[in-house]
Legacy VTK file of the C-alpha trace (Angstrom):
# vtk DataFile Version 3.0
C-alpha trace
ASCII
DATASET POLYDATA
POINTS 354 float
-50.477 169.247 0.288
-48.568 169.051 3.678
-48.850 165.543 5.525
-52.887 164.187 6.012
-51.529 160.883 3.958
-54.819 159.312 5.310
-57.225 161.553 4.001
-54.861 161.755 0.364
-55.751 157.647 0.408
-58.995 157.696 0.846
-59.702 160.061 -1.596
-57.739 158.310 -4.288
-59.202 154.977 -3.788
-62.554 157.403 -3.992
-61.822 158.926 -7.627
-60.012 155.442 -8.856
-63.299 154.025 -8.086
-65.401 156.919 -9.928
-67.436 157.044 -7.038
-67.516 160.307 -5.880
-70.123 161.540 -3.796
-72.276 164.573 -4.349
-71.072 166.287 -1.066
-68.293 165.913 1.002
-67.601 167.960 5.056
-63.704 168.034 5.931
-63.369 168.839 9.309
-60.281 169.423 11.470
-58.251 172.298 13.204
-57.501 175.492 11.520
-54.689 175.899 9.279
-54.175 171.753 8.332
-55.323 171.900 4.592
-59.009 171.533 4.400
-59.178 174.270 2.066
-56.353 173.368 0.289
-57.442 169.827 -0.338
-60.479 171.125 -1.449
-59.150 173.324 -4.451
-56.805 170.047 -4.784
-59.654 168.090 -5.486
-61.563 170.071 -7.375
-58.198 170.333 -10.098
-58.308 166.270 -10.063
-62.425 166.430 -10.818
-62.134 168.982 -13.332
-58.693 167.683 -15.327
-58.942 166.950 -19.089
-55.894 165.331 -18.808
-55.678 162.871 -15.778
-58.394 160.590 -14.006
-56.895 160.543 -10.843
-54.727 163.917 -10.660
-54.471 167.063 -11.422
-52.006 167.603 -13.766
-51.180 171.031 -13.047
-50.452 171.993 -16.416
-54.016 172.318 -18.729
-55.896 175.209 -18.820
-58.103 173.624 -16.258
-55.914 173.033 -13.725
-54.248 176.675 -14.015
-57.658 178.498 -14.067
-59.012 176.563 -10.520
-55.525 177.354 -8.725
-55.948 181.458 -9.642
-59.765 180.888 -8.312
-61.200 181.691 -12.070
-62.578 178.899 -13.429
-66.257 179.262 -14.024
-67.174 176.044 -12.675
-65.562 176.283 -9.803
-67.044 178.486 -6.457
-65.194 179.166 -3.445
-67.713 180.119 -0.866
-66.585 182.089 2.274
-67.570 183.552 5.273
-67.941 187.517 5.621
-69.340 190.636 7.817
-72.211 192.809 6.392
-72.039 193.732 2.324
-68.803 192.871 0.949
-66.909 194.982 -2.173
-65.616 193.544 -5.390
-62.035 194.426 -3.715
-62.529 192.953 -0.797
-63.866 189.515 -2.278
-60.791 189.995 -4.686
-58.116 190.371 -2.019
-59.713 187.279 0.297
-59.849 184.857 -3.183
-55.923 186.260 -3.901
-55.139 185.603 -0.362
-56.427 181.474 -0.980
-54.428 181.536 -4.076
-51.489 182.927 -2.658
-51.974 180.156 -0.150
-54.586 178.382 0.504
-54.100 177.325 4.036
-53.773 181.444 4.617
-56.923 182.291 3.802
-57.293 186.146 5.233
-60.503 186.820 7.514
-60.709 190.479 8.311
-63.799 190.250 9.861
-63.949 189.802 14.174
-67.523 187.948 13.492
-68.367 186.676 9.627
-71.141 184.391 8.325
-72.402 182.959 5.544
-75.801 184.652 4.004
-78.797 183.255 2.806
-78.120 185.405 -0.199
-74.545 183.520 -0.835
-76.766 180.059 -0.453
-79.691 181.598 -3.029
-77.230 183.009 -5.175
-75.539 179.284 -5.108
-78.723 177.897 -5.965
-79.359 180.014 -9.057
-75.907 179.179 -10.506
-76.729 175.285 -9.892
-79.557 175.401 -12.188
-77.881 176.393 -14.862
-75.619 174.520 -17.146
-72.145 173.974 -16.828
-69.258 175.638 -18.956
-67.529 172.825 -19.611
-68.360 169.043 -19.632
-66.788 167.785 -16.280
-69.251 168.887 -13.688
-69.463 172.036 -11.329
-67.605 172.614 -7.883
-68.561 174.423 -4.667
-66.322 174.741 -1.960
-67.855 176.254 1.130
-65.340 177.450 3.423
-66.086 177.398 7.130
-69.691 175.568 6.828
-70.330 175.756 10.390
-70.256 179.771 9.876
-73.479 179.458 8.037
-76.733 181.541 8.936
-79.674 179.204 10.080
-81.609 180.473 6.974
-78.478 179.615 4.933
-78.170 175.990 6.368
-81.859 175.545 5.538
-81.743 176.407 2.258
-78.121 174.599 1.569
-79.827 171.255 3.000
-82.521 171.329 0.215
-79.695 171.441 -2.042
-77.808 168.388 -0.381
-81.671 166.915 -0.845
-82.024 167.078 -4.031
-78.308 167.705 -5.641
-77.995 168.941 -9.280
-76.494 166.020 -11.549
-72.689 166.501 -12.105
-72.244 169.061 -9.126
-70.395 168.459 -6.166
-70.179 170.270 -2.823
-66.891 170.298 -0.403
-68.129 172.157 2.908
-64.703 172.843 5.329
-65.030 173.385 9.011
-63.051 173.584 11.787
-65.929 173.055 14.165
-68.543 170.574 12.366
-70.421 169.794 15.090
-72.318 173.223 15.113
-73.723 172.212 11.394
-76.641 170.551 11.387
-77.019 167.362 12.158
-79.043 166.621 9.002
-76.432 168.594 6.778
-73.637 165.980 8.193
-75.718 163.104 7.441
-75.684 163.809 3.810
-71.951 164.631 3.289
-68.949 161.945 3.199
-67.334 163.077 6.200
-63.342 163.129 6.195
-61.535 164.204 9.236
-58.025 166.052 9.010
-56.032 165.778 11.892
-53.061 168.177 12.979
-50.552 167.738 10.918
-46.945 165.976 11.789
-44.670 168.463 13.318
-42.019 167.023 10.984
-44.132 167.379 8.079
-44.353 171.543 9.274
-40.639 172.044 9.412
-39.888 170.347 6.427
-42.760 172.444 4.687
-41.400 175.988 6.646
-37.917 175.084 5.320
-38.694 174.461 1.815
-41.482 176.908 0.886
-40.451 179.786 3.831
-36.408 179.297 3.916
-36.415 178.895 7.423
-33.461 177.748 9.124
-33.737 174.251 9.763
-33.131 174.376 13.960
-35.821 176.826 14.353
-38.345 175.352 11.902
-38.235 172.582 14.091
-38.726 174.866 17.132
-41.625 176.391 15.487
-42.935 172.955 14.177
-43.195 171.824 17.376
-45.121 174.952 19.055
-47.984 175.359 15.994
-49.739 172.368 17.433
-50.675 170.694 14.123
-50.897 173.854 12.121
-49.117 175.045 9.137
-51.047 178.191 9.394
-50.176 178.737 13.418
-46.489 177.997 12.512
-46.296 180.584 9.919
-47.637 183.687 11.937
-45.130 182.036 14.158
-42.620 183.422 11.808
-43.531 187.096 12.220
-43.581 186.880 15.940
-40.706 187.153 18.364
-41.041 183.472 19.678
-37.787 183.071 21.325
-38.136 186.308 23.394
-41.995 184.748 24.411
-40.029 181.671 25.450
-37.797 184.071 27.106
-40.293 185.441 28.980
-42.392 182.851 30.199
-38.881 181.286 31.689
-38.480 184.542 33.619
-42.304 184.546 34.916
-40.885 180.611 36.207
-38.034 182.634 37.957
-40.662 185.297 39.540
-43.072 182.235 40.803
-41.109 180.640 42.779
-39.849 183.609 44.174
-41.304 185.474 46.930
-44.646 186.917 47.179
-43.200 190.516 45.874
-41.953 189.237 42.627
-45.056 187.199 42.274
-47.119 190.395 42.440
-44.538 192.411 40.313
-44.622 189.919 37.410
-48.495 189.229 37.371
-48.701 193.362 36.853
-46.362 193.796 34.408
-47.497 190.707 32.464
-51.301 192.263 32.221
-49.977 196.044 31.972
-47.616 195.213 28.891
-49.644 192.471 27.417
-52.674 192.151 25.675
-55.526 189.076 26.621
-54.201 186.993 23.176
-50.855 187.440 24.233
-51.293 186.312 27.710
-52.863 183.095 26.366
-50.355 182.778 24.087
-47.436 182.902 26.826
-49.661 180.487 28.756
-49.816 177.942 26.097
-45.551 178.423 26.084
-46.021 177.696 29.670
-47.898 174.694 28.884
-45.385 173.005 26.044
-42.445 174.047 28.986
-44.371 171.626 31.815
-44.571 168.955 28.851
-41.280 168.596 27.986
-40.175 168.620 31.766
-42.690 165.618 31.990
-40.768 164.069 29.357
-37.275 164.779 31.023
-38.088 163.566 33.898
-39.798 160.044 32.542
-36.500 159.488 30.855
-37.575 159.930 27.251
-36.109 163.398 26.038
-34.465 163.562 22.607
-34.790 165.905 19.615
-37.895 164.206 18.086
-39.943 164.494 21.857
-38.456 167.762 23.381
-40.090 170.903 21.839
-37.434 173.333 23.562
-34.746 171.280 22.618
-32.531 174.230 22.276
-33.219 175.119 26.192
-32.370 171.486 27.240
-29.686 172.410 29.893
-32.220 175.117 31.366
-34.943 172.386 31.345
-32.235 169.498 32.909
-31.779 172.126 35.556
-35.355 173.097 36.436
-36.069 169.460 36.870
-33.653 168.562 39.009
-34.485 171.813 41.706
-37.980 170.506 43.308
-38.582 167.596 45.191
-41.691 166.474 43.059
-43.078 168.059 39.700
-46.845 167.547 39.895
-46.779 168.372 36.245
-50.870 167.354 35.760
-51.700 168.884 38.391
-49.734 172.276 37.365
-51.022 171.853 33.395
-54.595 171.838 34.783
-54.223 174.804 36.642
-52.645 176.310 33.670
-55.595 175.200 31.610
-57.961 176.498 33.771
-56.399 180.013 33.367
-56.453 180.044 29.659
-60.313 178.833 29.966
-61.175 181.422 32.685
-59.661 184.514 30.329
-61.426 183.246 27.036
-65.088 183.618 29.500
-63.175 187.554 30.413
-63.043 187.028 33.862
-61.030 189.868 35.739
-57.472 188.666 34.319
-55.605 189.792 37.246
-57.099 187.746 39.628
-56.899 184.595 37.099
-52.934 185.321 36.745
-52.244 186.056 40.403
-54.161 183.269 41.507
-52.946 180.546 38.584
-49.087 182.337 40.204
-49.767 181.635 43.480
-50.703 178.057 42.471
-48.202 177.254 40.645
-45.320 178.225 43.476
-47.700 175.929 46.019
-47.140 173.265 43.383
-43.231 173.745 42.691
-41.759 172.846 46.247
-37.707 173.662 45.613
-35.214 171.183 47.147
LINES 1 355
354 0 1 2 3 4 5 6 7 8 9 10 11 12 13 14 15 16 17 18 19 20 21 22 23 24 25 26 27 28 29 30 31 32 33 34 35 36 37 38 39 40 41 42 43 44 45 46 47 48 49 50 51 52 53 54 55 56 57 58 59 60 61 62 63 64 65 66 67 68 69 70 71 72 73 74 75 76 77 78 79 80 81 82 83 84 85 86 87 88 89 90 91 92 93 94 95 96 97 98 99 100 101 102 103 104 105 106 107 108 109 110 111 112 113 114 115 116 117 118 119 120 121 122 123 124 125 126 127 128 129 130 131 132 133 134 135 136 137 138 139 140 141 142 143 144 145 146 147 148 149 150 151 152 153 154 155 156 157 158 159 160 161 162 163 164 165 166 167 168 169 170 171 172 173 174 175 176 177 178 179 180 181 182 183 184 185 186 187 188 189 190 191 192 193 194 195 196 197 198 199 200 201 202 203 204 205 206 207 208 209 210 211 212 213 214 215 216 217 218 219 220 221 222 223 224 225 226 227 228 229 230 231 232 233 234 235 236 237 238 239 240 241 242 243 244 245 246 247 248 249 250 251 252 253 254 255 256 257 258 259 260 261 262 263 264 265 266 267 268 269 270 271 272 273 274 275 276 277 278 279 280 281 282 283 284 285 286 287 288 289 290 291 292 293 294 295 296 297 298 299 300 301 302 303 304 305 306 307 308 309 310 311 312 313 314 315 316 317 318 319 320 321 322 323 324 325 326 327 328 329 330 331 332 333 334 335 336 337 338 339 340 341 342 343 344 345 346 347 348 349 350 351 352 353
C-alpha cells in the first residue's frame, strides 16, 4: 500500500479488536488504493497464518492476490454482456496492479444480475473456514435495481461474509446503503509518498518522479499514465500559450486556434489544469515560500522567478477562477472556442506587464 497511514490504523486497531464489521464503503479519489486496500484486507481476513496480516506466503494469501480464491469476489463495473476474456483481462489487469484497474467501457454499471448472482453465492457455504469476501468496485456505479437488491443483503448479512464497496463518488449511493457500511475515507495520497512509489516500483528518475508526483494530484494511478505522456512538452506548451496571452490580440487568436485545431477536449483540460499548478506555484513565489518540497515546477524556477517579477500585480485567485471556470464550461461542451478565447482574453486583462 502507498501512503493512507490513517486508514492502515484504523483498520488494524479494527482486526486487533476482532471486530470487524459486516460491510465496509471506502471512498476517495481515483487511483489512491481503495481497491488495493480492499484485496489487502481481504488477505489479512482470510490468512491461516496471521491475525492481523497477511502473510503473503500461504496458499491463501497467494490465491486472493491472482484473484482465484473461491471465497473471495471482486465485483466490477461493465457495459452490456461481458466475455470470459474480457472479465479475465479486467481481473489480470487488478492483479497486475490493483490501483490500475482497466475500464474499457465509456459508460459501465453494475447489473442486477451481478447483485442476484452475488446473492446466490452468499447462500451457500463457504470453501474454507474463515468467512467469504466481496469487494464491489465502484459501488456508486450500481443500477437502482442492483442497489435495491444489494441493501437487502446489507439488511440481513450472511454470517461470516463481509462486503468492501469502493467508490470514488459515494454520495450517489444510497443513503440507506451508507448507513449500513463502516465508512473509511482515503484521501489523495502524499506527493512524496508517489515519487518514492514511481521510483521504486517504475524506475523513474528521481527529479522527474518528483515532477510527476507533484502534478497527479493525489493519485498513483494519474501519475503513472503520467509516465506515458509527454509532460514536459505539455508544460512546454502551456508556457508558450503564457507568451501568446500577453501578447497582442493576433497571437491571442493564433494560439486559441491552434490549441483547439491540434488538441483534443481531454487534452485541453489537461493543459488547463498545467495552467492551473503554473499560477500556484507563482502564488507561492511571490508569498516568499518556494522551495523543492512547495514548488511543483521546480525545475522551471528561473522561468517562474522571471514571470513574477514582469507584472505589476498577479491576481492569481482571480486568474485560477477564471481558469476553473473554463475547465467547468468544456466538461458541460459548450462551444470550446469561445470558452478558450474568452478565458485568453481574460487572462491578458488580468496580467498587467510592468
Amino acid at each position: 500500500m502507498i501512503g493512507q497511514d490513517k486508514v492502515k490504523e484504523i483498520l488494524l486497531r479494527t482486526l486487533s479488536r476482532k471486530r470487524i464489521p459486516h460491510a465496509l464503503l471506502f471512498h476517495g479519489p481515483k487511483g489512491v488504493g481503495k481497491e488495493a486496500m480492499a484485496l489487502e484486507l481481504a488477505r489479512a481476513f482470510i490468512c491461516q497464518e496471521d491475525e492481523l496480516y497477511a502473510c503473503n506466503q500461504c496458499s491463501d494469501c497467494h490465491r486472493i492476490a491472482h484473484l482465484t480464491h473461491p471465497d473471495v469476489y471482486f465485483i466490477f463495473p461493465f457495459t452490456g454482456k461481458i466475455t470470459v476474456d474480457e472479465e479475465k483481462a479486467i481481473l489480470k489487469s487488478v492483479v497486475d496492479n490493483p490501483y490500475m484497474r482497466s475500464n474499457p467501457w465509456a459508460t459501465p454499471s453494475i447489473s442486477i444480475e451481478q447483485i442476484r448472482q452475488l446473492k446466490k453465492e452468499s447462500s451457500l457455504s463457504t470453501f474454507e473456514n474463515k468467512g467469504r469476501v466481496v469487494i464491489i468496485a465502484e459501488a456508486h456505479l450500481m443500477t437502482p435495481e442492483a442497489a435495491n437488491s444489494l441493501l437487502k443483503l446489507l439488511e440481513e448479512p450472511p454470517s461470516k461474509m463481509y462486503l468492501i464497496l469502493t467508490s470514488s463518488n459515494h454520495m450517489a449511493l444510497l443513503p440507506t446503503i451508507i448507513s449500513r457500511c463502516q465508512c473509511l475515507r482515503f484521501d489523495p495520497i502524499e506527493w512524496r509518498d508517489i515519487a518514492a512509489a514511481l521510483t521504486q516500483r517504475a524506475s523513474v528518475e528521481e527529479s522527474q518522479a518528483n515532477i510527476i508526483a507533484k502534478i497527479s494530484s493525489g493519485s498513483y494511478r494519474r501519475a503513472i499514465e503520467l509516465l506515458d505522456e509527454d509532460i514536459d512538452n505539455k508544460r512546454t506548451k502551456v508556457l508558450d500559450l503564457l507568451r501568446a496571452i500577453i501578447k497582442n490580440d493576433f497571437e491571442r487568436l493564433l494560439a486559441m486556434e491552434e490549441l483547439v485545431k491540434s488538441e483534443e477536449k481531454n487534452e485541453i483540460k489537461e493543459l488547463l489544469n498545467l495552467l492551473l499548478l503554473w499560477f500556484r506555484d507563482a502564488l507561492i513565489y511571490i508569498e516568499g515560500e518556494a522551495n523543492n518540497s512547495t514548488i511543483i515546477n521546480i525545475d522551471q524556477i528561473d522561468i517562474l522567478d522571471k514571470f513574477c517579477h514582469s507584472f505589476e500585480t498577479l491576481d492569481v485567485k482571480r486568474i485560477t477562477d477564471e481558469i476553473e471556470t473554463a475547465i467547468q464550461l468544456i466538461d458541460r461542451n459548450v462551444y470550446i472556442n469561445l470558452i478558450i478565447l474568452n478565458l485568453f482574453y481574460r487572462l491578458k486583462h488580468n496580467l498587467r506587464r510592468k
